[in-house]
C-alpha positions in Angstrom: -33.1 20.3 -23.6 -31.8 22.4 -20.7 -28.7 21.0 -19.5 -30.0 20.7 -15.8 -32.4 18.7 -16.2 -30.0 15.9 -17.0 -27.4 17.1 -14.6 -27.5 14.0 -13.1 -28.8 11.6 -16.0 -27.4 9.2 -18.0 -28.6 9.4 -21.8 -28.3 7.0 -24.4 -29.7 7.6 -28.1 -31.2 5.4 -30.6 -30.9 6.8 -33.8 -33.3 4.9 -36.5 -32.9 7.1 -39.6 -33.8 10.7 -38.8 -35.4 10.0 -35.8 -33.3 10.0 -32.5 -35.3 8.7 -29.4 -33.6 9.8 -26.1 -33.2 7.0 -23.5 -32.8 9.2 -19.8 -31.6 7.1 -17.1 -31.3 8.4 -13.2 -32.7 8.4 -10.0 -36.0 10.5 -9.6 -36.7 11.2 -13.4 -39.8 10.4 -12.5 -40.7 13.7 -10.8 -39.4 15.8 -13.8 -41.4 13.8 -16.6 -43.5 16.7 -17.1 -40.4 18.9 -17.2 -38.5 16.5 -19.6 -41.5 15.7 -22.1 -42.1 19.8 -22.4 -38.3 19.6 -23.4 -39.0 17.0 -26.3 -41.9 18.9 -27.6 -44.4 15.9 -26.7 -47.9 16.7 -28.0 -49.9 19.7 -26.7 -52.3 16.9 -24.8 -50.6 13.6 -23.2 -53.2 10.7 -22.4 -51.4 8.6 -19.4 -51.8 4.7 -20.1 -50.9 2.4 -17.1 -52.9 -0.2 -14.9 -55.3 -0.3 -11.8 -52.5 -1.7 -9.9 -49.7 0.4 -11.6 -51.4 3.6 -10.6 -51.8 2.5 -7.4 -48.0 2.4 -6.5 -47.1 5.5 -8.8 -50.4 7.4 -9.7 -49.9 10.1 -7.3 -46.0 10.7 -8.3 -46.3 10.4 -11.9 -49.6 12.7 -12.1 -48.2 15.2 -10.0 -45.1 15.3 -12.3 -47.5 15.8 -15.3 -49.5 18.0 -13.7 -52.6 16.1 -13.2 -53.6 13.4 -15.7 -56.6 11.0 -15.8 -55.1 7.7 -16.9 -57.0 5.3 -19.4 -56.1 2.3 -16.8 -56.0 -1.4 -18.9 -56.3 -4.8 -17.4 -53.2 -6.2 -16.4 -51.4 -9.2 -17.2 -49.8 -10.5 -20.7 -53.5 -12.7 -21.2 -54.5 -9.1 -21.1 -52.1 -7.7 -24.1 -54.7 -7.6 -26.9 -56.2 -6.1 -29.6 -59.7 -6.0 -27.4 -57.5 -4.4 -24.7 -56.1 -1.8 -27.6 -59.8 -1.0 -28.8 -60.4 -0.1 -25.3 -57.5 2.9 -25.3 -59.2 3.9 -28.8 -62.5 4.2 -26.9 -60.6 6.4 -24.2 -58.9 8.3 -26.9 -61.9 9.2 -29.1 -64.4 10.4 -26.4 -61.3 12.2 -24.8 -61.3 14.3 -28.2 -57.5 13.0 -28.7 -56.2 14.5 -31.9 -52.5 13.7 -34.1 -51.0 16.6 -32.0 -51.3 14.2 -29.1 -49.2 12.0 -27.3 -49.7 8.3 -25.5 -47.8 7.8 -22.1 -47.2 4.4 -21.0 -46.3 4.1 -17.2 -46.0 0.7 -16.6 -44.0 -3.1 -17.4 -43.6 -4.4 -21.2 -47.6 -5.5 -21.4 -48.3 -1.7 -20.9 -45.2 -0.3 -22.7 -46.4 -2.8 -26.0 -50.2 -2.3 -26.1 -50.0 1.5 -25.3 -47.6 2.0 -28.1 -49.4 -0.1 -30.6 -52.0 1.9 -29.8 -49.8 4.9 -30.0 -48.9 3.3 -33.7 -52.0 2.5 -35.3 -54.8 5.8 -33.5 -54.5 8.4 -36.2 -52.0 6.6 -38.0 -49.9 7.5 -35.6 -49.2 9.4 -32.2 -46.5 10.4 -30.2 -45.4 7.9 -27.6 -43.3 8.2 -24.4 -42.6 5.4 -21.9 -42.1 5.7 -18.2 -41.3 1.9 -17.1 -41.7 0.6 -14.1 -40.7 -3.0 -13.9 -36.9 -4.0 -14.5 -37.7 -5.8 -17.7 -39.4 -3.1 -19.6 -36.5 -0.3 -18.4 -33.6 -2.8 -19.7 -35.3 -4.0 -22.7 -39.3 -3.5 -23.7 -39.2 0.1 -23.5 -36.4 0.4 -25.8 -36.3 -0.2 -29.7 -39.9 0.8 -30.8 -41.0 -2.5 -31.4 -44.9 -2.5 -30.7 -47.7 -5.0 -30.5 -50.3 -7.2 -28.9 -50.7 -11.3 -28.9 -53.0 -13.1 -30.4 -54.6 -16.3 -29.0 -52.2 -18.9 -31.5 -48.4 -16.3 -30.6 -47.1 -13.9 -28.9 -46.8 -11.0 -30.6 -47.6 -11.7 -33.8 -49.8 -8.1 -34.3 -47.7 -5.3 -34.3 -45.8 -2.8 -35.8 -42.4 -0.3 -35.5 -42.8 3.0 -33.2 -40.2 4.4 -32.1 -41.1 6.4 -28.7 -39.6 10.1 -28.8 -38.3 9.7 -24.6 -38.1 6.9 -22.2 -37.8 8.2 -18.3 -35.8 5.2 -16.7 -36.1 5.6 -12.6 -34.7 3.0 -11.0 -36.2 4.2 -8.1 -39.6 2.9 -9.6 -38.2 -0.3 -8.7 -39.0 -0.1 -5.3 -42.3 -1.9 -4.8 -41.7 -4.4 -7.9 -42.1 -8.1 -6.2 -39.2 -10.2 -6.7 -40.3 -12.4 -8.8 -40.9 -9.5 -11.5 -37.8 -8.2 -10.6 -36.1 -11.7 -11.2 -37.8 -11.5 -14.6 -36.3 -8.4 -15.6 -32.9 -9.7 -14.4 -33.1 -12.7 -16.7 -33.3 -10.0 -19.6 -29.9 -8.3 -17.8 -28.3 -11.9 -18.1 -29.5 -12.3 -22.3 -27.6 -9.0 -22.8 -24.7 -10.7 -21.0 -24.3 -13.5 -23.1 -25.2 -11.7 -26.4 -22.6 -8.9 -26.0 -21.0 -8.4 -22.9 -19.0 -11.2 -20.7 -18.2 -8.6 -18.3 -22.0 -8.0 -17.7 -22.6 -11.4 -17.1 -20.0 -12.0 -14.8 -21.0 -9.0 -12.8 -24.5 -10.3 -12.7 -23.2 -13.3 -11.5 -21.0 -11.8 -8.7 -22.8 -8.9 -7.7 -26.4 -10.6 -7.9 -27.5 -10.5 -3.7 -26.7 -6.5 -4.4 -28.6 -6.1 -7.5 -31.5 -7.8 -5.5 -31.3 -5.3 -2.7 -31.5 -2.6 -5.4 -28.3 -1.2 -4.7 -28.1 2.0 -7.2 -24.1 1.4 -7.2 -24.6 -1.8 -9.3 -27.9 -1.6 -10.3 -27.5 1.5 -12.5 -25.0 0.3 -14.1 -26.4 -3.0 -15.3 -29.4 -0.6 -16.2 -26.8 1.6 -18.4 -24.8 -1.1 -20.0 -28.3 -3.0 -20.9 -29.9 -0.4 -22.5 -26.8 0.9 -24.3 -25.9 -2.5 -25.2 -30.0 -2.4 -26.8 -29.8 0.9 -28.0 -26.3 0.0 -30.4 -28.3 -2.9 -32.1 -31.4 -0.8 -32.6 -29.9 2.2 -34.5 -28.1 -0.5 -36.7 -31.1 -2.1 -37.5 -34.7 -1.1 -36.5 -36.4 -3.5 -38.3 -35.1 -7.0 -37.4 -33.5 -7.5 -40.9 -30.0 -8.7 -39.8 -28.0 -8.0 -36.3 -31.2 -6.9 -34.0 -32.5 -10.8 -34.4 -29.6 -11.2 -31.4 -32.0 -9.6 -29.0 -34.2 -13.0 -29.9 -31.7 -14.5 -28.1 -34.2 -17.3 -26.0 -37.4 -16.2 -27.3 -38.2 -18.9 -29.7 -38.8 -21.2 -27.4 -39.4 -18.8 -24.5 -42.6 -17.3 -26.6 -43.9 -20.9 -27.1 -44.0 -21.4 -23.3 -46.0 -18.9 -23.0 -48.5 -19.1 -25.5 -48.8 -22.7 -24.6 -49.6 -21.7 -21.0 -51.8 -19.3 -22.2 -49.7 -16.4 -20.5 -50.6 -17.0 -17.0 -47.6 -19.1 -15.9 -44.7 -17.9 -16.9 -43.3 -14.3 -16.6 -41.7 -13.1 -19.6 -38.4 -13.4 -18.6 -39.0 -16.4 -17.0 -39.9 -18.4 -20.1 -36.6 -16.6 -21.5 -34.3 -18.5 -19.1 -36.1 -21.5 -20.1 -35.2 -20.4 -24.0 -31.7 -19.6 -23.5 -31.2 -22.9 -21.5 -32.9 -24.7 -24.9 -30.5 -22.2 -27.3 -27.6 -23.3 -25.0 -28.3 -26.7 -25.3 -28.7 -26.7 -29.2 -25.1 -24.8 -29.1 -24.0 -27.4 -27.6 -25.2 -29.8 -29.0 -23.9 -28.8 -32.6 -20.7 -28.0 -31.7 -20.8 -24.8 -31.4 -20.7 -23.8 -27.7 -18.0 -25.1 -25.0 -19.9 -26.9 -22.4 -18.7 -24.9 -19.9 -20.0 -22.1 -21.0 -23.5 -24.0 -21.2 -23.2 -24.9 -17.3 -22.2 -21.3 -16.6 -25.0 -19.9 -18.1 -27.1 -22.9 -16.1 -25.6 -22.2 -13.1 -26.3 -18.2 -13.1 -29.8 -18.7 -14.1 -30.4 -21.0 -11.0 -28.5 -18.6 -8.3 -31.0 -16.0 -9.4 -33.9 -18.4 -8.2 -36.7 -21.0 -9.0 -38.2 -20.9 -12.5 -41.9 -22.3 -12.9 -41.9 -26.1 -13.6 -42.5 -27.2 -17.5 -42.5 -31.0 -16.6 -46.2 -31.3 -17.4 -46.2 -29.4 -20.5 -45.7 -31.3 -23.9 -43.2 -31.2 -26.2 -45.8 -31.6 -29.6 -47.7 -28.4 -27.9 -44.5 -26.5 -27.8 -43.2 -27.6 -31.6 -46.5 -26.5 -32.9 -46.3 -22.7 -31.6 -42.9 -22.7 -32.6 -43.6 -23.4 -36.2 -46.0 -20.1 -36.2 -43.2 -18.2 -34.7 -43.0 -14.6 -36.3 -39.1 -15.2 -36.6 -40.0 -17.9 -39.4 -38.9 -16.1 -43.1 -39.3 -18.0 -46.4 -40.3 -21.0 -43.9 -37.4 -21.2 -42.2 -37.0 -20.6 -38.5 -34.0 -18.3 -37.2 -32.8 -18.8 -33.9 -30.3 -17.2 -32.2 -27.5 -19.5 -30.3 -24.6 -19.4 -28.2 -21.1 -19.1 -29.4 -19.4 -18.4 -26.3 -20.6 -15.9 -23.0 -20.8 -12.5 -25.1 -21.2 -13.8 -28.8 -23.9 -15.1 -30.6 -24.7 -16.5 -33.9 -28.2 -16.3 -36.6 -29.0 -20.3 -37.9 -31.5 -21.1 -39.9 -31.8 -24.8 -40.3 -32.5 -26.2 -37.1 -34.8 -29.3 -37.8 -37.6 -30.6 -35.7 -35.9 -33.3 -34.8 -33.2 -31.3 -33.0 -35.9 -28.9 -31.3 -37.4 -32.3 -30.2 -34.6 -33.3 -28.5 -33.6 -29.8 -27.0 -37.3 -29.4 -25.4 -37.3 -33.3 -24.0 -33.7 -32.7 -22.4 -34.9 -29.6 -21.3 -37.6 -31.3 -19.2 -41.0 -31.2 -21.2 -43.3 -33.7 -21.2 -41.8 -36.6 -24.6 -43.4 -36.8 -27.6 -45.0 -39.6 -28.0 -43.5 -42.3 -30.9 -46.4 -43.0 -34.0 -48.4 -46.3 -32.8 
């Protein structure tokens, strides 16, 4: 890739085997994707996939850069990431007269970013895929790692597959219309990267937060960087989940069942991740194996960055039930990640209901009720 176009970038690789997919990082990427996805050879024909309200914001700036695309716009929303919402990008892909020499573009959060590329994974047997991001979470963490796939009515992404995209064009700049509330979400992923690897991260989070909110690229970047390089490190050591990269689950088992349970229209994602690292804290705790302290800290930094959605009414029973479907169950036994200390994390597998049961009612949800 000519050296100018990154003059001003930062790149981090993930390296999965042969294949090496460039993470670009910088201010105004977006105007050179067309430059940058020539650069990476990216199918002769690229087929843009985003949203109604996506292309609204960004259409004009991202089409221009690509030198004029008609997107195959989805519906958006995570009740929306689905395999009748992937048979619609087939139908766009077909009469288009898409072919394997093509490529899949996904401008957009992690519901675009996921369906586009499972998409991207299964059309053909497989296509090219590059992702543009616009929304905090899916530039820190969606985007990254080539894990694809769509929910199905009883779990969250339990369709799906491995893809790894060949670019991802992160611009903070997109940032600027995301509502705070999505922004918070993606900043809840910022703080999970924190406590799984990096102390300093999470302390900067915590100091530096009313600058992060104001986008400021002098500690926004940065978190952005460490994040995805942070990512990026686990991937290449293991792509498919068979060992370290279950740390990036850090939250999600009971984050996941939140938001099946509410069937996806309460909670943003990272949203019911707080909620999961509050429960993954708490079951540190309660074993032994996390300081208190560090518990409250992570409590504490969770509530400075602002309200989460209430779970009082939502039952703990509901909640057990999802998670016992949970894709992260092997040989019948569920891993969750928990907690040894701000930056260090450790892989169980024999947390029993009972414990869950207690984690979720001190969490707030709604008691199980006694037999009789």
């Amino acid at each position: 890739m000519p050296s100018d176009l990154l003059k001003d970038a930062v790149r981090v690789d993930v390296r999965t085997g042969a294949h090496v997919s460039s993470i670009l990082i910088g201010d105004g990427l977006a105007d050179r994707a067309g430059e940058i996805f020539d650069a990476h050879h990216l199918g002769a024909r690229r087929f843009v996939i985003s949203t109604p309200v996506i292309w609204r914001f960004h259409g004009e700036r991202i089409g221009r850069a690509l030198g004029g695309v008609e997107p195959i716009l989805i519906p958006d929303g995570e009740r929306f990431k689905n395999l009748q919402t992937v048979s619609r990008i087939y139908d766009g892909l077909i009469r288009a007269g898409a072919d394997r020499g093509s490529a899949i573009v996904s401008v957009g959060g992690g519901v675009v970013g996921d369906t586009a590329g499972f998409a991207a994974a299964t059309f053909l047997r497989g296509i090219a895929l590059a992702h543009v991001p616009t929304t905090l979470l899916a530039q820190v963490d969606s985007s990254i790692g080539g894990k694809v796939g769509v929910n199905h009515a009883l779990g969250k992404n339990l369709i799906g597959a491995f893809h790894q995209p060949e670019a991802v064009l992160i611009d903070p700049g997109l940032l600027a219309t995301l509502p705070r509330r999505e922004f918070r979400s993606g900043l809840y992923e910022v703080v999970k990267y924190g406590v799984i690897a990096s102390r300093d991260l999470f302390e900067r989070v915590a100091r530096e937060s009313t600058a992060i909110f104001a986008r400021d690229p002098g500690v926004l970047l940065p978190a952005i960087v460490e994040s995805c390089r942070i990512k990026a490190e686990v991937v290449s050591k293991d792509e498919r989940e068979s060992g370290l990269r279950r740390i990036l689950n850090f939250g999600h088992t009971v984050g996941h069942a939140l938001e099946a349970v509410t069937r996806y229209r309460r909670f943003r994602h990272g949203e019911a991740i707080a909620y999961g690292m509050l429960a993954a804290a708490d079951l540190a705790v309660a074993r032994g194996a996390l300081a208190d302290r560090e518990r409250q800290a992570l409590s504490r930094l969770l509530a400075q960055l602002g309200p989460l959605p209430p779970i009082v009414d939502l039952p703990v029973a509901e909640i057990l039930e999802v998670v016992r479907r949970d894709k992260k169950v092997v040989h019948g036994k569920l891993h969750v990640v928990i907690p040894i200390q701000i930056g260090a994390t450790l892989t169980i597998d024999d947390v029993t209901e009972e414990e869950l049961q207690a984690v979720l009612e001190r969490l707030g949800l709604q008691k199980r009720k006694g037999p009789g």
